[in-house]
C-alpha positions as a Python dict, from the first residue, in 0.01 Angstrom:
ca = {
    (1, 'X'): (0, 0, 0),
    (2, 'X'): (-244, 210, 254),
    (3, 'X'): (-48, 498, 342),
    (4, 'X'): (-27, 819, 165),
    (5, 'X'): (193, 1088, 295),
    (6, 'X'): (-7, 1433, 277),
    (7, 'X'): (-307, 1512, 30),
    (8, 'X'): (-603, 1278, 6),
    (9, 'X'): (-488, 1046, -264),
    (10, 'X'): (-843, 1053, -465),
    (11, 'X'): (-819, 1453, -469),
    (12, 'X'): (-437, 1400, -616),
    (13, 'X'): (-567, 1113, -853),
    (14, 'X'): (-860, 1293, -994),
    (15, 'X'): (-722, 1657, -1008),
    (16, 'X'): (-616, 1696, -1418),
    (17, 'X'): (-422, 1945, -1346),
    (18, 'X'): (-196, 1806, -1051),
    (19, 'X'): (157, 1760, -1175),
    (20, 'X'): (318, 1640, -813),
    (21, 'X'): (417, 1288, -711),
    (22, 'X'): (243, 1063, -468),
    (23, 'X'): (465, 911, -192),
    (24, 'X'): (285, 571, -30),
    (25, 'X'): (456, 362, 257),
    (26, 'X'): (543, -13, 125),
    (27, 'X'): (505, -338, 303),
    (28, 'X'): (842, -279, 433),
    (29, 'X'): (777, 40, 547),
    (30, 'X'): (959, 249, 323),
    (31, 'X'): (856, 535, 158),
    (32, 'X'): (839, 538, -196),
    (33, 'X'): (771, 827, -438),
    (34, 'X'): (579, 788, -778),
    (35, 'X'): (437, 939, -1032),
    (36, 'X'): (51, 954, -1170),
    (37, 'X'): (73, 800, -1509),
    (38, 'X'): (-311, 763, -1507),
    (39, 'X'): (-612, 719, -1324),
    (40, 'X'): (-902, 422, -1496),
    (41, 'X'): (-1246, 466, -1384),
    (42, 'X'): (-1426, 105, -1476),
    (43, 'X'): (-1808, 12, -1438),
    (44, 'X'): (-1812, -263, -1184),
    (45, 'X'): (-2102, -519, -1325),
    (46, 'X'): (-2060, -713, -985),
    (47, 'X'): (-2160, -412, -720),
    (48, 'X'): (-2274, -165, -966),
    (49, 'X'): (-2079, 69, -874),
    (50, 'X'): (-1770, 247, -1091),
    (51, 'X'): (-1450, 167, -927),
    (52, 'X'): (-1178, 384, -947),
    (53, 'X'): (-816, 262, -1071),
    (54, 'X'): (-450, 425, -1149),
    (55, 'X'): (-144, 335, -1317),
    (56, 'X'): (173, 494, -1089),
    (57, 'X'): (534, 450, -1130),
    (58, 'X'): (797, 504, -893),
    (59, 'X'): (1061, 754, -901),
    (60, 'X'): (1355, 574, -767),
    (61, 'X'): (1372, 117, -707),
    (62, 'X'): (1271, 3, -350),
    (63, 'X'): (1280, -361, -210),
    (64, 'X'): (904, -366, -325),
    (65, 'X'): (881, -166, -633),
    (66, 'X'): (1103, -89, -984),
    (67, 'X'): (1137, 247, -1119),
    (68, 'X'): (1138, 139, -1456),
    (69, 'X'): (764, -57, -1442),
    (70, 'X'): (408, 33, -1352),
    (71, 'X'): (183, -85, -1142),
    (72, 'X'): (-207, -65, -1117),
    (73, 'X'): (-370, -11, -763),
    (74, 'X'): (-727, 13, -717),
    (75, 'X'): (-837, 341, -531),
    (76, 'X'): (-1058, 192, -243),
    (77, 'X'): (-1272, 356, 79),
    (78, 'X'): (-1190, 219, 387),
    (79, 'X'): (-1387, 346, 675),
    (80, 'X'): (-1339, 725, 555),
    (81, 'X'): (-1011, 743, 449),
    (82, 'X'): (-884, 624, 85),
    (83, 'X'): (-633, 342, 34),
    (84, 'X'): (-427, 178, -226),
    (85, 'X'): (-477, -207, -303),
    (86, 'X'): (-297, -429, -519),
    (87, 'X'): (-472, -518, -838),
    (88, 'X'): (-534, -902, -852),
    (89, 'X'): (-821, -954, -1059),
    (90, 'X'): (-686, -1096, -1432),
    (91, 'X'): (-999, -929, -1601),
    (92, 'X'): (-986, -602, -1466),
    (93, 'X'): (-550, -625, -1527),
    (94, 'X'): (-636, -674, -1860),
    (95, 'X'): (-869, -390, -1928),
    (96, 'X'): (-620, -157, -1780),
    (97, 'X'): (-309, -274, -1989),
    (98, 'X'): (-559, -208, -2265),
    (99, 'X'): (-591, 132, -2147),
    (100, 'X'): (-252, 223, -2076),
    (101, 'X'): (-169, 88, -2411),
    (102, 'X'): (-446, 292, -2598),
    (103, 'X'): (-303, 604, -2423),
    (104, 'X'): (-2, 525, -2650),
    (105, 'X'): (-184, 486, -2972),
}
């Protein structure tokens, strides 16, 4: 994921009161919508630095993607433009499951 289709994705992410749905490009190519479920902030020990992450889910199935699942992305600055990445790291996975889960206690 590192194409967003209109608004600055960190302006969408961070805005509280922004109700509309991000649309990223896959690795296919294909656009696919989603929705914010939430957005993670989590203090990087490593760098420092507080690293921004979101839980989306898309609106409709695509090759890549299933509209009934979530998926975290980490919110990351490349050259000056913001990007989605796929979330690999097992530690930081599991302190966002805990998060989304909390949000359901």
């Amino acid at each position: 994921m590192n194409e967003l289709k209109g608004k600055e994705i960190l302006d969408i992410l961070l805005d509280e009161n922004n109700d509309s749905q991000i649309v990223l490009v896959d690795c296919f190519g294909e656009n696919v919508t989603f929705d914010q479920i939430m957005t993670i902030p989590y203090y990087n020990d490593y760098n420092g630095n507080t690293d921004t992450y979101c839980i989306l889910q898309p609106v409709s199935h695509s090759k890549e993607f299933l509209k009934n699942m979530v998926y975290p992305f980490l919110v990351k600055k490349v050259d000056k433009q913001y990007q989605l990445e796929a979330v690999e790291d097992k530690e930081i996975l599991k302190y966002i499951e805990n998060k989304y889960n909390e949000s359901f206690e």
